[in-house]
C-alpha positions in Angstrom: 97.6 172.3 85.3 100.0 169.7 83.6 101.6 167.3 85.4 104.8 165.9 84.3 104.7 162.0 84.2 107.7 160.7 82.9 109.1 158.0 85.4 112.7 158.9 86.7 115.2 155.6 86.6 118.3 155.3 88.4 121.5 154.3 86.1 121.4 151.1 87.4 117.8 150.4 87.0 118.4 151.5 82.9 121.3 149.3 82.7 119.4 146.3 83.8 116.6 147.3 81.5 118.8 147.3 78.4 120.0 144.3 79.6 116.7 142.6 79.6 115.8 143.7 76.4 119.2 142.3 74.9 118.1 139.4 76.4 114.8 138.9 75.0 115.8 140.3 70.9 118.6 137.8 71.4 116.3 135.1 72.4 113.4 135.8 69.9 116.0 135.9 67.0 117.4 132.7 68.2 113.8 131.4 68.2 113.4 132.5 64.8 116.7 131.5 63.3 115.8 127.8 64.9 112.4 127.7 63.0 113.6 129.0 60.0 116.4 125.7 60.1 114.0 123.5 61.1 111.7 124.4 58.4 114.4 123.9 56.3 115.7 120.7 57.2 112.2 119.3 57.2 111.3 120.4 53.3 114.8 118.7 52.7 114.9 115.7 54.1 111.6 114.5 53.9 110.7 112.1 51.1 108.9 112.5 47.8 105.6 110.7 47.4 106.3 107.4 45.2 103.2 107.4 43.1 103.6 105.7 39.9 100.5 106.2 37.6 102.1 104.1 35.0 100.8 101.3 37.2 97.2 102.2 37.7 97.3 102.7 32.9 98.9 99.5 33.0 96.5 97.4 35.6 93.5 99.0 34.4 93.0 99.3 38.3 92.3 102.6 39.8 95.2 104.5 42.6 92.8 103.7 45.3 93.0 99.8 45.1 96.7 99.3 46.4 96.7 103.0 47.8 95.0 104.1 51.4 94.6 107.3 49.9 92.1 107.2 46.6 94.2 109.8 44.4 97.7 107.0 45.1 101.1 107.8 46.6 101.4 106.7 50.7 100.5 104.1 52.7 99.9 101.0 50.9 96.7 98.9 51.1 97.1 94.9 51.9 96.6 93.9 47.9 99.0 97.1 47.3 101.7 95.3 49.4 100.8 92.0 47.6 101.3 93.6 44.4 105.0 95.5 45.1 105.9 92.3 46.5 105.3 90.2 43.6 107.6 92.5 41.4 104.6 95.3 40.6 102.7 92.5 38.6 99.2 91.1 38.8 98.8 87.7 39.7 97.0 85.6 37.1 
């Protein structure tokens, strides 16, 4: 014995179901699109690292002594400020 058990919707039920779904592609593609920008924008706009190993061969001193981050480029350490602020040269 089969039973049939497809669900029966009235025309105004289907039209408010197509109208959901418009709702939610719309909305997930707008999602999408704004991530995609965003992504964008951010690999853009945001800044190189300023890393100079020219500095480190001509100091003798490794990245890590002005740098917070041992391999150089960032966040400067206290002598690294020193040394940008005296024109990138070691005081005597």
């Amino acid at each position: 014995m089969s039973l049939d058990m497809r669900i029966v919707f009235s025309a105004k039920e289907r039209f408010r179901m197509k109208t959901h779904v418009k709702r939610a592609f719309v909305a997930v593609c707008g999602a999408a699109a704004a991530i995609l920008i965003a992504g964008t924008m951010f690999s853009i706009v945001s800044p190189s690292a300023n890393a100079k190993p020219e500095f480190a061969a001509q100091t003798g001193l490794p990245c890590g002594r002005c740098h917070v981050n041992p391999a150089g480029g960032g966040k400067l350490k206290a002598f690294g400020q020193r040394f940008k602020a005296n024109g990138f040269k070691l005081k005597k």
